[in-house]
C-alpha positions in Angstrom: -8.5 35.3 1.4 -5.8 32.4 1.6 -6.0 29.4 -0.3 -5.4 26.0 1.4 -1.8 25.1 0.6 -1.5 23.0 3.9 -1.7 19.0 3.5 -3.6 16.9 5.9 -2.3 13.9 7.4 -4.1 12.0 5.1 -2.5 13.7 2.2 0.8 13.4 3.4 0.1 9.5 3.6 -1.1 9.3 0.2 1.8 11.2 -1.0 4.1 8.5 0.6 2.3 5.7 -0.9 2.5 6.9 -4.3 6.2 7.7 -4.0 7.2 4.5 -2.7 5.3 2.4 -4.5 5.8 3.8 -7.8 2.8 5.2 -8.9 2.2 8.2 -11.3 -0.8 10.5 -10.3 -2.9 11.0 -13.2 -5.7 13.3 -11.3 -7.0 14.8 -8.0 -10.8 15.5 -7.8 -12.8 16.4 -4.5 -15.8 14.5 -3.2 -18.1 15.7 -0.2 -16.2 14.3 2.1 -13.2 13.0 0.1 -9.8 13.7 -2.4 -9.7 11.1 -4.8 -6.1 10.4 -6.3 -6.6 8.5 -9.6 -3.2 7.2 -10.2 -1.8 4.8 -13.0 -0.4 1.9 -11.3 1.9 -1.6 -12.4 -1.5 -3.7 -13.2 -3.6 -0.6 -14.7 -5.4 2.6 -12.9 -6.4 2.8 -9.3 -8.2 5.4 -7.2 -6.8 6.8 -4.1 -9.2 7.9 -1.9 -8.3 10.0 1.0 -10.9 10.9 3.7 -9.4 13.7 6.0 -11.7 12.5 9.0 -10.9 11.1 13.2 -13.9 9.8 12.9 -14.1 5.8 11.2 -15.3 5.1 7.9 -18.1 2.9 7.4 -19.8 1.0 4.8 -20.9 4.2 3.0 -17.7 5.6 1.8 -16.6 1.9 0.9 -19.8 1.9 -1.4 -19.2 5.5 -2.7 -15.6 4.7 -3.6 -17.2 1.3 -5.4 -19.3 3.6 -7.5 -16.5 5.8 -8.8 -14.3 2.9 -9.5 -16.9 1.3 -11.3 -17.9 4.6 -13.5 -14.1 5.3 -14.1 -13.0 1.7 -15.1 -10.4 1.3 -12.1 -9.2 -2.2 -11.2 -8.7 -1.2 -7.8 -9.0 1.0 -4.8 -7.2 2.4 -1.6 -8.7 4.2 1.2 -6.5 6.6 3.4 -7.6 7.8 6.6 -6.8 8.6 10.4 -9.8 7.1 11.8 -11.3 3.6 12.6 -12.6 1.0 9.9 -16.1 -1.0 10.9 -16.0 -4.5 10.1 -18.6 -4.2 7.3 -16.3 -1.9 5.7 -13.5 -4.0 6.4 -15.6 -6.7 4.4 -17.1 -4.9 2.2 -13.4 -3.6 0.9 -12.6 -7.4 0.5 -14.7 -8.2 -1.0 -14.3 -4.9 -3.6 -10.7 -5.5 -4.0 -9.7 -2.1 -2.3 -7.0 -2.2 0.4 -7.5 0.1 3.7 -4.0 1.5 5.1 -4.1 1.5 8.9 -4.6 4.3 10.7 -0.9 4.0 12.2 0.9 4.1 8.7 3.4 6.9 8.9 2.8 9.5 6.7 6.7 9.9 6.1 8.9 7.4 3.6 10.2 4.6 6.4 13.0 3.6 4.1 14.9 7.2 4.3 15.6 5.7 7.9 19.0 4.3 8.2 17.7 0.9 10.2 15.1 0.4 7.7 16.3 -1.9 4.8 15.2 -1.4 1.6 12.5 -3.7 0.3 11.3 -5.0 -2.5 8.8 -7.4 -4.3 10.3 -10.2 -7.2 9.7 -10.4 -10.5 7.7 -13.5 -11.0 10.5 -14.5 -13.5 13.3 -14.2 -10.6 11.0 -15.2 -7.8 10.8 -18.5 -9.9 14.4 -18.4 -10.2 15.1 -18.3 -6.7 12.6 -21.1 -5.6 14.5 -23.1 -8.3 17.7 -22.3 -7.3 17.4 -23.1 -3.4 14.7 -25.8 -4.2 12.1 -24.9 -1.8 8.5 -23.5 -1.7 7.6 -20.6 -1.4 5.8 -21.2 2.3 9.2 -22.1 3.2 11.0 -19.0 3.1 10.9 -17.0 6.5 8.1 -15.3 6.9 6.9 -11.3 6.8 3.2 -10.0 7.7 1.2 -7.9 5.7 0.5 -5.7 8.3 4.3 -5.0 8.3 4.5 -1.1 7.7 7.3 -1.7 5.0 5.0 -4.5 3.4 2.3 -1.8 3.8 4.3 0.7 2.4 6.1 -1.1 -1.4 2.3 -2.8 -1.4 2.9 -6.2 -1.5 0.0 -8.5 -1.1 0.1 -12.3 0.6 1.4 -15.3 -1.5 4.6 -11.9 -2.7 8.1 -12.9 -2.0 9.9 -9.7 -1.1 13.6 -9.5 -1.2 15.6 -7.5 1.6 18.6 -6.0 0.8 20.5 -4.9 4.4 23.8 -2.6 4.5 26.5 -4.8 6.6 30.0 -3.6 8.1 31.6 -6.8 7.6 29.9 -8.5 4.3 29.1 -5.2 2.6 25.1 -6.0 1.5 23.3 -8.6 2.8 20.0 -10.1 1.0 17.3 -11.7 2.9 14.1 -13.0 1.1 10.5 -12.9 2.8 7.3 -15.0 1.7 4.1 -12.5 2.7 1.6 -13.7 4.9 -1.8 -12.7 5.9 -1.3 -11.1 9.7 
């Protein structure tokens, strides 16, 4: 008999995520019809909870992930998967402070792409420092959408500046900055 050494989809995805956004793995356990991935994060623990399924994810996965958050003591939550969300579990999640990556998200690192700029969220020291500096709100920055897939990816949430730095042939790097918006 063979072991399962082959990742799903979903695996891959989380994989990514905790790669690009910096996260350490502390854990994997399996569930009935989940792999949680408790990681250590930059605002305390989280869970990672991958459901290898086309099929979508309702309310009751939401509230199972809920109850393991709540025994472990996790601040927050992240459901991966390749099927559909309902909208109670889209508000149910909300409301539960646990984010749900889109079934689209690439389960390959988008920044190992030469056209995809590197991104990154500021401090809130030198996002304060920039604000200053050009003397403008933040609301008056151009604008990015959560929904990006390289927002997505680094994690930032709305109200995050993000700054942008782009290779150029005739200025050498080029920085951009990008208030986050709900989309």
């Amino acid at each position: 008999m063979s072991k399962k050494t082959e990742k799903s989809m979903e695996e891959e995805k989380v994989a990514v995520l905790i790669k690009l956004r910096g996260y350490k793995l502390l854990k994997q356990e399996e569930y009935k019809n989940a792999i949680g991935f408790f990681v250590k994060t930059s605002i305390g623990k989280s869970l990672m909870f991958c459901i290898p399924s086309q099929g979508t994810v309702g309310v009751a996965y939401i509230n199972q992930l809920v109850k393991i958050m709540e025994e472990e003591k996790l601040e927050s939550g992240i459901v991966v998967t390749s099927g559909r969300y309902t909208q109670a579990a889209k508000k149910k999640a909300r409301k539960n402070k646990i984010e749900l990556i889109p079934r689209i998200f690439p389960a390959f690192d988008i920044f190992a792409h030469e056209l995809v700029p590197k991104h990154e969220i500021l401090p809130p020291d030198e996002r304060e420092g920039l604000l200053a500096k050009y003397r403008v709100q933040p609301y008056q920055l151009p604008k990015i959408r959560t929904t990006d897939p390289a927002v997505k990816a680094i994690g930032a949430k709305a109200g995050d500046v993000l700054r942008i730095i782009r290779e150029s042939e005739t200025s050498g790097k080029y920085i951009a900055y990008r208030y986050v918006v709900e989309g």
